[in-house]
N, C-alpha and C positions, 0 to 999 in steps of 0.2 A: 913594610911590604909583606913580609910574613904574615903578621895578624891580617891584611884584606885578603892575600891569597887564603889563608883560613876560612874566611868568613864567606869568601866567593864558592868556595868547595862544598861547604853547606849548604848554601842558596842555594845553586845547582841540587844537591842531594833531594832538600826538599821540595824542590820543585819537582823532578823527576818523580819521589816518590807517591808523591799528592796525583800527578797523572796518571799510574798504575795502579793507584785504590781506584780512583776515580771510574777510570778502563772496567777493574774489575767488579765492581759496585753494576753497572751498565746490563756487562757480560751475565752477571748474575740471574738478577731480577729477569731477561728475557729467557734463561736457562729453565728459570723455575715455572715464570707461565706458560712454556712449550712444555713443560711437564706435566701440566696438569691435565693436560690431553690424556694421555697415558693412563690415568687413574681408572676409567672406566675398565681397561683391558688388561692390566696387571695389576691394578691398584696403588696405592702409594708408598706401599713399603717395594712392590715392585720395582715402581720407575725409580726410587732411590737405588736397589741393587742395583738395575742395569747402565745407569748411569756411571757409579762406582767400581762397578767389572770391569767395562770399560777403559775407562780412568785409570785404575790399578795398572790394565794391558798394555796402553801408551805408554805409560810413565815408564813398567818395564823394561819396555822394545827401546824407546828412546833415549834411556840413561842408562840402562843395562848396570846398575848398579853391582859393587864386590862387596860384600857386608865385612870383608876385613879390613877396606878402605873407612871406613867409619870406627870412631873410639865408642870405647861402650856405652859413654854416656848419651851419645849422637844418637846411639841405635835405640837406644830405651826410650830416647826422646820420641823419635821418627813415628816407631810402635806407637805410644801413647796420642801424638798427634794422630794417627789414624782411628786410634779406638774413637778420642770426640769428633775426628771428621767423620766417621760415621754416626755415630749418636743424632750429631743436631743436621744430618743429610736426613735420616732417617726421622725423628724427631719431627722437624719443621714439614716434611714431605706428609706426614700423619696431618699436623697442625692447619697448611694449608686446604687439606680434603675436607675439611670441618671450618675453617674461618675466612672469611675475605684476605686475599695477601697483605694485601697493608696494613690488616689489623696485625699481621701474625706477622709481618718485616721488622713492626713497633714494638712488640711484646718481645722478640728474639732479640733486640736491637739491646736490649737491656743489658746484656752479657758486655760487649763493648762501652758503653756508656759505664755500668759496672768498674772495668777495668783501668778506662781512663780516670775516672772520679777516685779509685784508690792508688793513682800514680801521680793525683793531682797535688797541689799545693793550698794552702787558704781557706776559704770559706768552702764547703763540700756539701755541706745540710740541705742547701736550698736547689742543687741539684737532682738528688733525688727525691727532693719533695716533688718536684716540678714533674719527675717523671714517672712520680708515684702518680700524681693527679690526670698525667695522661695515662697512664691505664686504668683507672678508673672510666675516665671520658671513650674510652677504645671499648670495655667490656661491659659497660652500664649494666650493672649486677643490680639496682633499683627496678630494673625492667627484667630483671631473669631470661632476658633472652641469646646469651652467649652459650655458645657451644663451649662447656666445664672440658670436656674432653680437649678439644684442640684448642684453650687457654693453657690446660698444663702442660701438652706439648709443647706449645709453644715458648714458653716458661722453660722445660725442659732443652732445647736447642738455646735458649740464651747463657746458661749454665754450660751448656758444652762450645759454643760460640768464643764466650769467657777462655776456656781453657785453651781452644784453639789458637787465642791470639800469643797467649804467654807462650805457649807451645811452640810454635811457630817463630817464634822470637827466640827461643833457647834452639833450637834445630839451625835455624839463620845464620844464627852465630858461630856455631862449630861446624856448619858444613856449604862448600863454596856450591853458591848456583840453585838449583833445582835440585842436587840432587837428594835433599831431605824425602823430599815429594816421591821419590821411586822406593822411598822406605814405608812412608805412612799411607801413600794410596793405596797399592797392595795391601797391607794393611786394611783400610776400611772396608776394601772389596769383599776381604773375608770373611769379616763382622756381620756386613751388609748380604754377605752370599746365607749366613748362618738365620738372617732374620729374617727375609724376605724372596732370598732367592728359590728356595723349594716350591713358592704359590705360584708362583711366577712363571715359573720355569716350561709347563704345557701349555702356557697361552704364546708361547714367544713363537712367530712369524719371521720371515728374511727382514721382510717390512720394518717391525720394531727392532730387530738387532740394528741393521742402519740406521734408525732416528736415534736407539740409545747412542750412535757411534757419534752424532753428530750433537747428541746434547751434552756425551762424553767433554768433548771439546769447548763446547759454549758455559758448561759446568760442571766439573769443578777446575780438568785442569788448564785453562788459561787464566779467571780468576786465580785461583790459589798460586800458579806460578807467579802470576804479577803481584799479589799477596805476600809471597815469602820474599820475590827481591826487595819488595818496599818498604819491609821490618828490617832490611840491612840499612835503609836511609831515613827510619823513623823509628822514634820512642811509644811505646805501647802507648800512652797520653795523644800524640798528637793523632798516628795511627786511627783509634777510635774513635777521636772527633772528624777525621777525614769521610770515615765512614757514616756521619750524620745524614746525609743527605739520602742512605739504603732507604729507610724507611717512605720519603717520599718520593722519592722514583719506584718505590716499590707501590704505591698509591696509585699511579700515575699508568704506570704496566697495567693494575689488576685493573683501572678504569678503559683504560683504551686496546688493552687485548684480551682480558675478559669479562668485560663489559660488567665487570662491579662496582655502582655506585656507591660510596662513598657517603653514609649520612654524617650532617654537621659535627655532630659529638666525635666519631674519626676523625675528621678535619682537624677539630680544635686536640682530638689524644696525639694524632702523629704530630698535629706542630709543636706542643709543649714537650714530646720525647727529642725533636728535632732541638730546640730552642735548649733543651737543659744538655746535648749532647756537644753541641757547641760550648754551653759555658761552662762545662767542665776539661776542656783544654786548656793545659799549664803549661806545656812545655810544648818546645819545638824539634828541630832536628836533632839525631842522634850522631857524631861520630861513628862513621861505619867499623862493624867489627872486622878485624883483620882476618885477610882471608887465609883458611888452612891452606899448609902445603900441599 
């Protein structure tokens, strides 16, 4: 009876927490193509700041966080979390002004994909072969017509993405709830206010303060809060194979709201990033960490 009720608590866990990627995978990708509006009028390190400002001010107001209720390690964590939330906000927000989304969802996607494959078990080689080949098939470097600039950004954002998740997983676990998030958003804010907010800052209207208020919310923080509960009921492994599906709903967005077609060679890059992000899934639910007092 003990061992089903066990295994029933799990079930549950990962169920729950596959919804809240899922949710936040959704939230994201609409976050990001509402953003790219913005580009023309604050540009893209822009719409990164005020998105982040934002962000940082909720999370504040809402959790009103004591930094002595946090152990040192919690807090160094939080910091850190923010410095790559802002890196791959910033980063990907460059990457997208320069490359179709889907191509730049698949090339960032790599950080995750990354993560899981080194939490994997078994055969591992043939995973990132598979996903070596779709970026190749994504940047067709035979045809030299890829934007170098926003391939490395994007590249760039999979390496902070990467961090984000381990991060986010060490933060989870030493602190109950959200309130890591009132640590590392502030945090990014400020990274984010130091890179982009100065350019920005004589183009901003009543107008755009309300759309950042309201992409504030659409992203980052209801993804990432649905994000960090879902690292309480999942292992970095399953976690990033959850999130296989970003890169084609990310596809899907840049086609039907910013009417970026998709040529075949994309198709066939995102589905081998898709297809090797899946089979590097090894594990399942995590035992949740126990919550602080």
């Amino acid at each position: 009876m003990v061992s089903v009720s066990f295994t029933d608590r799990m079930t549950s866990s990962t169920r729950s927490g596959a919804a809240m990627v899922l949710a936040a995978t959704l939230s994201v990708q609409l976050g990001l193509a509402a953003s790219v509006g913005l580009f023309e009028r604050i540009g893209p390190d822009g719409a990164a700041w005020l998105r982040l400002a934002w962000a940082g001010v909720l999370l504040l107001v809402l959790v009103r966080p004591r930094p002595s209720s946090f152990s040192r390690s919690a807090l160094l964590a939080g910091i850190a979390l923010g410095v790559a939330t802002a890196g791959m906000t910033l980063l990907f927000m460059a990457a997208v002004a320069r490359i179709p989304l889907g191509t730049a969802a698949a090339l960032e996607f790599l950080g995750p994909l990354g993560v899981a494959v080194a939490s994997g078990r078994g055969a591992r080689l043939v995973w990132p072969v598979l996903a070596g080949l779709g970026v190749l098939l994504l940047t067709e470097p035979w045809h030299g017509g890829a934007d170098l600039v926003g391939v490395v950004c994007a590249l760039g954002a999979a390496v902070c993405w990467a961090a984000y998740i381990l991060l986010t997983r060490k933060v989870g676990d030493e602190v109950a709830g959200i309130r890591g998030l009132a640590i590392s958003m502030p945090t990014a804010a400020v990274v984010a206010t130091l890179c982009g907010g100065p350019a920005a800052v004589g183009a901003l209207t009543w107008e755009l303060v309300l759309v950042g208020l309201g992409l504030a919310l659409l992203l980052p923080v209801i993804p990432y809060s649905l994000e960090m509960l879902a690292l309480r009921r999942l292992d970095t492994a399953a976690f990033g194979t959850l999130l296989s599906l970003e890169p084609a709903v990310a596809l899907v967005t840049g086609l039907v709201v910013l009417h970026q077609v998709p040529s075949l060679s994309a198709l066939g890059g995102v589905a081998l990033v898709v297809v090797a992000s899946v089979g590097a899934e090894r594990t399942g639910a995590r035992v949740p960490a126990p919550v602080p007092g």
